[in-house]
KEPA-695579 format. One line per 4 residues: their letters; for each residue x, y, z of N, C-alpha, C. Coordinates in nm, 3 decimals. Layout:
REM KEPA-695579
a> X/Y/Z/X/Y/Z/X/Y/Z; ...;
This chain:
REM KEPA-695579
xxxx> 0.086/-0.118/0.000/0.000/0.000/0.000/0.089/0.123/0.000; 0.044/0.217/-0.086/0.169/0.327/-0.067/0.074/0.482/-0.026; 0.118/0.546/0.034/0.036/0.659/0.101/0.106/0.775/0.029; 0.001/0.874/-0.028/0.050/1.041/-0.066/0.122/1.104/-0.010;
xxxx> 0.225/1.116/-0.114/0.310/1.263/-0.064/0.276/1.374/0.037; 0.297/1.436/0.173/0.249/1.496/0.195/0.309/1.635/0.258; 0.300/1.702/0.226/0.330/1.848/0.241/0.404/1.874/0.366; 0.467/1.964/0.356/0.537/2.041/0.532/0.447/2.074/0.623;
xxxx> 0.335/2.145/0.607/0.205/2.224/0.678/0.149/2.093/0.701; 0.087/1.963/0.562/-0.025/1.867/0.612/0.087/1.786/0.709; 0.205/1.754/0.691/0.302/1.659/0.758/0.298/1.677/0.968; 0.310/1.835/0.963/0.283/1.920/1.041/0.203/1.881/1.106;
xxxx> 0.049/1.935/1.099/-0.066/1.895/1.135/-0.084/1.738/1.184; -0.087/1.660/1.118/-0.107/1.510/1.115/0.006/1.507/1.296; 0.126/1.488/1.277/0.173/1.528/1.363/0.153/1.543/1.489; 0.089/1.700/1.515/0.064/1.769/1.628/-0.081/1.725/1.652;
xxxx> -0.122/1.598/1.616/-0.260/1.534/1.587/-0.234/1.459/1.680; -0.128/1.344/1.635/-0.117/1.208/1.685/-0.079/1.267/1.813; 0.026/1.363/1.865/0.012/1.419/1.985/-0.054/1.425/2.085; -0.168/1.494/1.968/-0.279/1.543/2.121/-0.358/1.415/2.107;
xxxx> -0.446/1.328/2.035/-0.463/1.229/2.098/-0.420/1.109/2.182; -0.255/1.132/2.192/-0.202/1.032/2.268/-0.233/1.044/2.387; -0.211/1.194/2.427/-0.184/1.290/2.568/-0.328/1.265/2.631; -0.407/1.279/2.515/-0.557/1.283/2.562/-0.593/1.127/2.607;
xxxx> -0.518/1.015/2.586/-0.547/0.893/2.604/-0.476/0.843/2.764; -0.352/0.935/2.730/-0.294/0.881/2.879/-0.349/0.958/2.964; -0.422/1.088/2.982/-0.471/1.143/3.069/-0.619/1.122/3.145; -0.670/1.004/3.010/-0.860/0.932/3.053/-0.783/0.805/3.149;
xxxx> -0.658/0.748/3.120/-0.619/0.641/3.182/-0.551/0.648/3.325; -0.472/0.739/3.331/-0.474/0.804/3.452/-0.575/0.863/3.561; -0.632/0.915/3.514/-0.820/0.965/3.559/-0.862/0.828/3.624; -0.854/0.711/3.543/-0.953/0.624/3.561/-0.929/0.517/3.648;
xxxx> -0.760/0.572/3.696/-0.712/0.448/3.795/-0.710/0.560/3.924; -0.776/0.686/3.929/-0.802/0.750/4.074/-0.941/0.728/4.116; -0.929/0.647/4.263/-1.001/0.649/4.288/-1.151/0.771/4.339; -1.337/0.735/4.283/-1.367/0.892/4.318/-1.428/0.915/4.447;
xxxx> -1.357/0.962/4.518/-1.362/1.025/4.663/-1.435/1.110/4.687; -1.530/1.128/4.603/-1.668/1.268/4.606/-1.760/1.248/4.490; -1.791/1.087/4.520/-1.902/1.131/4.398/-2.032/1.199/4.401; -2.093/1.147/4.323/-2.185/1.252/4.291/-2.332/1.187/4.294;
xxxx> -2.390/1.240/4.366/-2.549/1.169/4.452/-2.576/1.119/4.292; -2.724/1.094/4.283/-2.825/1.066/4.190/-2.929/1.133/4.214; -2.947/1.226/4.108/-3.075/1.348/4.101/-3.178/1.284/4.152; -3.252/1.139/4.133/-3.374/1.156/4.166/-3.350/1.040/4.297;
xxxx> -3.273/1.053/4.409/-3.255/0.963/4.447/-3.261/1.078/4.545; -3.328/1.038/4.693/-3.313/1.093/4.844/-3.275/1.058/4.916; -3.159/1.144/5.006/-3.078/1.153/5.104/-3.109/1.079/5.187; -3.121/0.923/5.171/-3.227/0.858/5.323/-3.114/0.745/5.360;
xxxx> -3.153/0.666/5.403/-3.102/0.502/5.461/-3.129/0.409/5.337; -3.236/0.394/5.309/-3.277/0.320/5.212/-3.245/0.371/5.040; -3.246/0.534/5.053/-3.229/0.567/4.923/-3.335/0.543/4.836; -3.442/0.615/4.918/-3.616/0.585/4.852/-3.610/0.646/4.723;
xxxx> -3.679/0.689/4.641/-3.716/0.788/4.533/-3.794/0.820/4.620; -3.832/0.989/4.568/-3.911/1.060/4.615/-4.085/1.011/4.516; -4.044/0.956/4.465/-4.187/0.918/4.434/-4.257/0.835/4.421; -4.203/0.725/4.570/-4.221/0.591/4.609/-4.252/0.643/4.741;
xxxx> -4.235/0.727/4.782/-4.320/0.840/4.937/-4.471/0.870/4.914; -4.509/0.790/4.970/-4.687/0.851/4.999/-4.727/0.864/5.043; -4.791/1.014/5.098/-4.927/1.051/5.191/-5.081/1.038/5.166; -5.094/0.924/5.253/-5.247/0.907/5.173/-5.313/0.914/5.322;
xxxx> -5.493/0.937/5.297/-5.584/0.920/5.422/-5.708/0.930/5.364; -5.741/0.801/5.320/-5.877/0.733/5.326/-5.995/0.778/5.395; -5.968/0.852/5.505/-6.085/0.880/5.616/-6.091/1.010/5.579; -6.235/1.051/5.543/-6.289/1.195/5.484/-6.268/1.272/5.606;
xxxx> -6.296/1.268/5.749/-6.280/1.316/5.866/-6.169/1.384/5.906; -6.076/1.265/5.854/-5.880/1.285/5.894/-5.845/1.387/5.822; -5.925/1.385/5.650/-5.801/1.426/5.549/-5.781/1.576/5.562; -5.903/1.651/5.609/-5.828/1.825/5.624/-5.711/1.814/5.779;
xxxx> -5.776/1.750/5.832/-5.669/1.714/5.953/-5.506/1.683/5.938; -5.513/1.625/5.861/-5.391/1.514/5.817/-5.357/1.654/5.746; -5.348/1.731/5.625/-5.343/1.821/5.538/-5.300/1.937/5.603; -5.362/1.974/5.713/-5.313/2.084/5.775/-5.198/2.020/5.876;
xxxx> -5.184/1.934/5.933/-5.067/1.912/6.006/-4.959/1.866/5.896; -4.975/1.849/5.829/-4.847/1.824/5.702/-4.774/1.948/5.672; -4.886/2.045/5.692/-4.804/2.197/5.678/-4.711/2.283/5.798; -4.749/2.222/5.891/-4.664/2.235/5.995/-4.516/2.185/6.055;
xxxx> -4.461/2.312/6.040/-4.311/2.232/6.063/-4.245/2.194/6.131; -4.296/2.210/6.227/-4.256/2.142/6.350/-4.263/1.977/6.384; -4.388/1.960/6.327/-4.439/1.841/6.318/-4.340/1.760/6.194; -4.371/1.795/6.048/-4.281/1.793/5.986/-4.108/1.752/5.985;
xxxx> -4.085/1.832/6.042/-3.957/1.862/6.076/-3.896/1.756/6.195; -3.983/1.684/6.253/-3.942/1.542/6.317/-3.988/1.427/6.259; -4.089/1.447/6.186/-4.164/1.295/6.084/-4.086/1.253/6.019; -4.005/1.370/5.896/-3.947/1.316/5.813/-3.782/1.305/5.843;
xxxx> -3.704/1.348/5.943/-3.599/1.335/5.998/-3.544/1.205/6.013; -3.681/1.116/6.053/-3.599/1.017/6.106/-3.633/0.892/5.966; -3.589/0.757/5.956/-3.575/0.700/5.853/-3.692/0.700/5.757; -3.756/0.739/5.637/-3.825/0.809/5.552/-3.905/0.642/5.552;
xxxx> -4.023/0.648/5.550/-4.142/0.493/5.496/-4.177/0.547/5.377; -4.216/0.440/5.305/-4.303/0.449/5.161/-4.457/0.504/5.179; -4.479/0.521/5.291/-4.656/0.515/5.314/-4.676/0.599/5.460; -4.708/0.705/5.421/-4.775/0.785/5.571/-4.897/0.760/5.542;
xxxx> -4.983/0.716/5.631/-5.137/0.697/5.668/-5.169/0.748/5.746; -5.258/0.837/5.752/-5.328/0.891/5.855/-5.453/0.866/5.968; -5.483/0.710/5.864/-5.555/0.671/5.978/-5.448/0.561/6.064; -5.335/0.509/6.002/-5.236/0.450/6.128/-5.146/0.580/6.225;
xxxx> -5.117/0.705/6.204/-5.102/0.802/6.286/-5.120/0.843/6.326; -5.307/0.905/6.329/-5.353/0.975/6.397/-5.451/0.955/6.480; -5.436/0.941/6.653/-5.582/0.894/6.712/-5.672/1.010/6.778; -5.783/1.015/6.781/-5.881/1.108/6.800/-5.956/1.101/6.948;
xxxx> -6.031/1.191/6.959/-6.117/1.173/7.067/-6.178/1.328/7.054; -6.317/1.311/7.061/-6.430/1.448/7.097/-6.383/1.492/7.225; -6.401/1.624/7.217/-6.408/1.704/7.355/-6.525/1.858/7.318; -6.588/1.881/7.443/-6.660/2.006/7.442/-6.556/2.083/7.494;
xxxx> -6.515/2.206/7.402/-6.428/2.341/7.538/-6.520/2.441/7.543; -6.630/2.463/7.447/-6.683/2.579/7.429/-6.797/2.573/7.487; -6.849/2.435/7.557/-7.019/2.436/7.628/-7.146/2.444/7.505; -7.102/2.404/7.366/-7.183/2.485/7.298/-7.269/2.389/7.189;
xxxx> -7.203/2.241/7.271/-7.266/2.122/7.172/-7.221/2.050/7.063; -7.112/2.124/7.039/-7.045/2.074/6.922/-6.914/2.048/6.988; -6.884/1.914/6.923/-6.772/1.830/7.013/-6.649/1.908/6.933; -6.492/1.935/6.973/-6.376/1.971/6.974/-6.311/1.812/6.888;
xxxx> -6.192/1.825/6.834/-6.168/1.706/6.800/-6.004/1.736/6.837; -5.965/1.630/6.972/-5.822/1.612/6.965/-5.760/1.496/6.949; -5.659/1.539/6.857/-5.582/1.460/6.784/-5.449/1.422/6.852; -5.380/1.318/6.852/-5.272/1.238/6.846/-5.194/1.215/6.765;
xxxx> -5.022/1.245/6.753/-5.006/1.146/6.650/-4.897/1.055/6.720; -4.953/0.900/6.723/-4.922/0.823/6.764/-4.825/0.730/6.671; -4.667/0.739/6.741/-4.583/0.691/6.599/-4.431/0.674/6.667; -4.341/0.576/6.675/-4.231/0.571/6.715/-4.159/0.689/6.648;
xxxx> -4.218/0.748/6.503/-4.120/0.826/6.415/-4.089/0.960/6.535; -4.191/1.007/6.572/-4.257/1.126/6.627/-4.234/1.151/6.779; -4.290/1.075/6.845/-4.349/0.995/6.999/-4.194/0.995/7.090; -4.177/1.043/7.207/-4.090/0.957/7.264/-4.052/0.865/7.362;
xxxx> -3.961/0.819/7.413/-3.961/0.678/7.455/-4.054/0.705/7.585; -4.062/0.842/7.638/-4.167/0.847/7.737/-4.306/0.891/7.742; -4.383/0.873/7.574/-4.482/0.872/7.537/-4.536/1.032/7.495; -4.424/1.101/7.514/-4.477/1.275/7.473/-4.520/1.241/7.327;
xxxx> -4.624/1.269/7.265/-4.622/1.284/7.125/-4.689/1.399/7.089; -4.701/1.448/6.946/-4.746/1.556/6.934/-4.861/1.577/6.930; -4.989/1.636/6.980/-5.111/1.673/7.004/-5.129/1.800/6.913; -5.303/1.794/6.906/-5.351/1.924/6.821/-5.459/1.923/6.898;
xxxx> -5.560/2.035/6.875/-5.731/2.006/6.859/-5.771/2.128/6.771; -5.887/2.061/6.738/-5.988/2.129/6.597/-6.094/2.142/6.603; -6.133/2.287/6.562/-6.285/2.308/6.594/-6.350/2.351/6.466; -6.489/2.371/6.475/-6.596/2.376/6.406/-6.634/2.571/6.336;
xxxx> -6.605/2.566/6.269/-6.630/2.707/6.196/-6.692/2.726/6.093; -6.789/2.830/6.068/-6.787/2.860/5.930/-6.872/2.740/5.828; -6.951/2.744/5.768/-6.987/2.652/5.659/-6.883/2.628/5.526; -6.812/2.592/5.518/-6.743/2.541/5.388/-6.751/2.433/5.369;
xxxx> -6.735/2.350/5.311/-6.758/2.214/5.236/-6.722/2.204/5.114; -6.643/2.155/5.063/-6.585/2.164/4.919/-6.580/1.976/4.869; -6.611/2.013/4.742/-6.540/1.844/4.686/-6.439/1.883/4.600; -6.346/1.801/4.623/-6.183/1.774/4.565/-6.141/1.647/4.521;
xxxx> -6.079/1.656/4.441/-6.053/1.531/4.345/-5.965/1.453/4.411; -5.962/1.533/4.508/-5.874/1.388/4.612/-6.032/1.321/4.744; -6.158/1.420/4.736/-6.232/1.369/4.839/-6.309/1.501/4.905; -6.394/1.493/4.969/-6.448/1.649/5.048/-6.358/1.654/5.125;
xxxx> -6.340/1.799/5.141/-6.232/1.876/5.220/-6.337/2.009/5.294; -6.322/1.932/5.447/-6.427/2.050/5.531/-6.327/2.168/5.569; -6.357/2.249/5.520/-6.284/2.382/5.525/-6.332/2.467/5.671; -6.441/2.380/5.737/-6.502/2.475/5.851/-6.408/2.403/5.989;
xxxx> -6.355/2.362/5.973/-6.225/2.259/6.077/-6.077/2.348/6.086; -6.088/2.393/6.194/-5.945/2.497/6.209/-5.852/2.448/6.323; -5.736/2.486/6.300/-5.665/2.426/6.447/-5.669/2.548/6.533; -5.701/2.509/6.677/-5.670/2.597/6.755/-5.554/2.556/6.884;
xxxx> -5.463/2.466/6.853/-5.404/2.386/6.968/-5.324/2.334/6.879; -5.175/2.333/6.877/-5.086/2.221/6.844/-5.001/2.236/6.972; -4.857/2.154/7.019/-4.757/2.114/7.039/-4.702/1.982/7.032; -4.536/1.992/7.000/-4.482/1.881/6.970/-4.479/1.767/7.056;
xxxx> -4.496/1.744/7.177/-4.473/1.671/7.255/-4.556/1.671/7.395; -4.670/1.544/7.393/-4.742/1.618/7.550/-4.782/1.471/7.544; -4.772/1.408/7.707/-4.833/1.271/7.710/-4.964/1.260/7.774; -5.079/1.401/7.779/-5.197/1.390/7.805/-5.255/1.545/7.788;
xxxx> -5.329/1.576/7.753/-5.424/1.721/7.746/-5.559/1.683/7.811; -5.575/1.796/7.928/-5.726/1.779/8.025/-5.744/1.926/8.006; -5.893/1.956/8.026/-5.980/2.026/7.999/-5.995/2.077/8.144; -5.955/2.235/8.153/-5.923/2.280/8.341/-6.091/2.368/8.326;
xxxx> -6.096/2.375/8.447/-6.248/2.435/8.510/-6.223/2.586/8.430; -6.116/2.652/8.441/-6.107/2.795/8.427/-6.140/2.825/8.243; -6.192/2.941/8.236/-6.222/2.983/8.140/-6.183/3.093/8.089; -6.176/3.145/7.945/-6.141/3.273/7.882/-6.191/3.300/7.737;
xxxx> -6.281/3.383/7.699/-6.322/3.398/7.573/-6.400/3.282/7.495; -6.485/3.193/7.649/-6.617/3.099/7.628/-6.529/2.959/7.576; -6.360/2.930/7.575/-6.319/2.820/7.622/-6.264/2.812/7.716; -6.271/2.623/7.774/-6.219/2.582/7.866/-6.056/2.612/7.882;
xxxx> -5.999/2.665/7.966/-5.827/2.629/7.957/-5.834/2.489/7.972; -5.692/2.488/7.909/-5.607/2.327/7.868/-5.483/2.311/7.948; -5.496/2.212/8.024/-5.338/2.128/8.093/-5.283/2.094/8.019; -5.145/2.085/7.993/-5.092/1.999/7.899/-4.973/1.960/7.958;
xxxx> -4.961/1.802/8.003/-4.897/1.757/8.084/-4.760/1.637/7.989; -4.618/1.649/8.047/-4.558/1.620/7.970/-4.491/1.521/8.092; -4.473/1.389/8.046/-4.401/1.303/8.124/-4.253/1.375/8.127; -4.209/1.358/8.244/-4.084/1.376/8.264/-4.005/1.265/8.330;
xxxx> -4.055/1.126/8.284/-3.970/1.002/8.334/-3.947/1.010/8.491; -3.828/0.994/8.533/-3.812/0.983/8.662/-3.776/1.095/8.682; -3.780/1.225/8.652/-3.839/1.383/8.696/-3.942/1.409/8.678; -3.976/1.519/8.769/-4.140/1.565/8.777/-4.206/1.622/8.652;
xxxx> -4.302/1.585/8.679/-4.369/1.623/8.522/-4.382/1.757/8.467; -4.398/1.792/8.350/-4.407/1.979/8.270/-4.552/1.962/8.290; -4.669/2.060/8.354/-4.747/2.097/8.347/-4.732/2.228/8.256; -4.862/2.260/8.171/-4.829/2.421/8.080/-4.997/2.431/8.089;
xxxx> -5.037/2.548/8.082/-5.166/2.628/8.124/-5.185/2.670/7.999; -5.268/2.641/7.892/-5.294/2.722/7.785/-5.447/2.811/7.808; -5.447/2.925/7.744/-5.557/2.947/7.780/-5.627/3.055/7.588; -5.762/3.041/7.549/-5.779/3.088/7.433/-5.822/3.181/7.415;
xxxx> -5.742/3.297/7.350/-5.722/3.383/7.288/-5.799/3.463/7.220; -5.940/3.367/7.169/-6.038/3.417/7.060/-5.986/3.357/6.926; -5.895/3.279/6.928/-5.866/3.281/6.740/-5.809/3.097/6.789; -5.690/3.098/6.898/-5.617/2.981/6.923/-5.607/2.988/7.063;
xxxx> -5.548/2.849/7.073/-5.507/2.850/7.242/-5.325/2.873/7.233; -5.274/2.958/7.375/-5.164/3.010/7.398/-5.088/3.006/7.533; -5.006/2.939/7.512/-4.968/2.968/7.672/-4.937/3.011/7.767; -4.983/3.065/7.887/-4.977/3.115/7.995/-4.900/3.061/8.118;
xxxx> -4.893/2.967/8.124/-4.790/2.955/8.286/-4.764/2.788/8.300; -4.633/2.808/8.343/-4.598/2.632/8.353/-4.559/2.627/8.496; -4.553/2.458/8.512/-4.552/2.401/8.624/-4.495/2.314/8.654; -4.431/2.229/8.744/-4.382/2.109/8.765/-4.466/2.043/8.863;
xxxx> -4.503/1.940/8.831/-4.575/1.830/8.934/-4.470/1.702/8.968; -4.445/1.708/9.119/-4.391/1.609/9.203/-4.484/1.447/9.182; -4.443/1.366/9.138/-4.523/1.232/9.088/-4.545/1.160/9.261; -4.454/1.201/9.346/-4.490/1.084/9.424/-4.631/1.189/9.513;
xxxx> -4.582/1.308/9.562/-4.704/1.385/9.626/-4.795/1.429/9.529; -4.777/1.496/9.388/-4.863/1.584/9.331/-4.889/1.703/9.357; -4.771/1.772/9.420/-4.732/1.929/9.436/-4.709/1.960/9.305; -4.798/2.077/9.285/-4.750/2.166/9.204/-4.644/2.266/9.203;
xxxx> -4.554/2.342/9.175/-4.506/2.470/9.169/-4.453/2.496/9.047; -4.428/2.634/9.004/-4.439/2.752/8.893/-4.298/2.714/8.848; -4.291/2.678/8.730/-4.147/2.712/8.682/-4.173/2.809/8.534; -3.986/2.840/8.522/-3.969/2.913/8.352/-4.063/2.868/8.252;
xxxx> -4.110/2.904/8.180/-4.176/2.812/8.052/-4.076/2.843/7.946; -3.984/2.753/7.898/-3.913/2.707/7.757/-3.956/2.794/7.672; -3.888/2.811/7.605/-3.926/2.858/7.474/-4.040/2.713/7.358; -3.975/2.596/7.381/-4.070/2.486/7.337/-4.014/2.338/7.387;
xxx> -4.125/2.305/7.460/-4.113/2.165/7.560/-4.076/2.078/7.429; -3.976/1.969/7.430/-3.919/1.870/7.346/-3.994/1.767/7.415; -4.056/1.649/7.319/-4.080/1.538/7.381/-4.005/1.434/7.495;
C-alpha cells in the first residue's frame, strides 16, 4: 500500500494530531485508575437510609374526617420537621397516625376534635407525642378530586410533645383552659396552662408536678417543651 506525498504544513498537522490524541489517552487512563472520593449523589434519588425515590413516598388518608386534619398538620413544621428526619417509609397513613377523641371546650354542643399522633417516628420513649385540637367554623364544604375537604375545621391547639391534654375548670373567651402535661420520666412532670385567645389556644404559665405527692409549683416556661 503506498500513502500520498504529503506536504510540510499537512506533515505538520497530522503530527501535532497524533500528539494530542495520545496525551488525551494517557490522561482518561490516569483519571480512571483514581479512585472517586466525592461522587456525585443521583438526582432523583433521596438523602435517606434506604435511598427511597421521592416518588415511592406517599401521603395518603382514606378517612374523609382525617383528610383536612392530616393536610393541615403536614403543613406544619414542626411536626414535619421530626416525621421526616428520622428513617423516611413508603406510606404515611393517617388513619395509622392519627388517634382522636371528641371534647366540648366551648359548652356549645359541638364536640372539639383532639388529635394524636401516635408513631415511634414522632413519639418519645416516654410517650410525649405531638397533640392538636380542631374546631368547628364557618360553613365550607368543598369536593376535591382527592375527596371532600371541610374547610369549617381549624386548628386551635398544636404542640410537639405532650403525654396527656385535660380540659381545666377555668375559662377565657367561652373556652375551657387546657393542661398539657408532659411526662418527665423519673423527673417531675411539665405541666403548661394554655388558655384561648379568641382565634387559638396560647400559653400562659408552667408548672412542675412532684409524681410521688402531686405538688405543684411555677417554673420558667421554655421557649418549646421537646418530647
Amino acid at each position: 500500500m503506498t500513502f500520498p506525498m504529503l506536504g510540510p504544513q499537512a506533515l505538520t498537522f497530522l503530527t501535532s494530531l497524533i500528539l494530542l490524541l495520545s496525551s488525551c489517552a494517557r490522561h482518561k487512563q490516569e483519571a480512571s485508575d483514581v479512585p472517586n472520593v466525592n461522587p456525585q449523589p443521583t438526582a432523583t434519588l433521596f438523602a435517606n437510609t434506604d435511598e427511597l425515590e421521592l416518588s415511592e413516598i406517599r401521603l395518603i388518608c382514606a378517612d374523609n374526617s382525617l383528610r383536612p386534619i392530616w393536610i393541615d398538620l403536614l403543613k406544619e413544621p414542626k411536626l414535619t420537621g421530626v416525621l421526616f428526619q428520622s428513617r423516611l417509609q413508603p406510606i404515611y397513613d393517617c388513619t395509622q397516625l392519627l388517634k382522636t377523641r371528641q371534647v366540648d371546650l366551648n359548652n356549645d354542643g359541638a364536640m372539639e376534635t383532639v388529635v394524636r399522633v401516635e408513631s415511634g417516628l414522632v413519639c418519645s420513649p416516654t410517650g410525649n407525642c405531638p397533640m392538636a385540637i380542631y374546631g368547628f367554623f364557618d360553613d365550607r364544604i368543598f369536593n376535591t378530586s382527592a375527596g371532600p375537604y371541610d374547610f369549617r375545621i381549624r386548628r386551635l391547639f398544636f404542640t410537639l410533645g405532650a403525654i396527656s391534654l385535660e380540659r381545666d375548670e377555668g375559662r377565657l373567651n367561652g373556652f375551657h383552659d387546657l393542661i398539657v402535661r408532659l411526662n418527665g420520666s423519673s423527673y417531675p412532670d411539665s405541666l403548661e396552662l394554655f388558655q384561648f385567645d379568641g382565634s387559638s389556644y396560647e400559653r400562659k404559665q408552667c408548672f412542675k408536678e412532684d409524681k410521688l405527692t402531686g405538688k405543684r409549683s411555677t417554673k420558667e416556661c421554655t421557649i418549646e417543651e421537646l418530647p
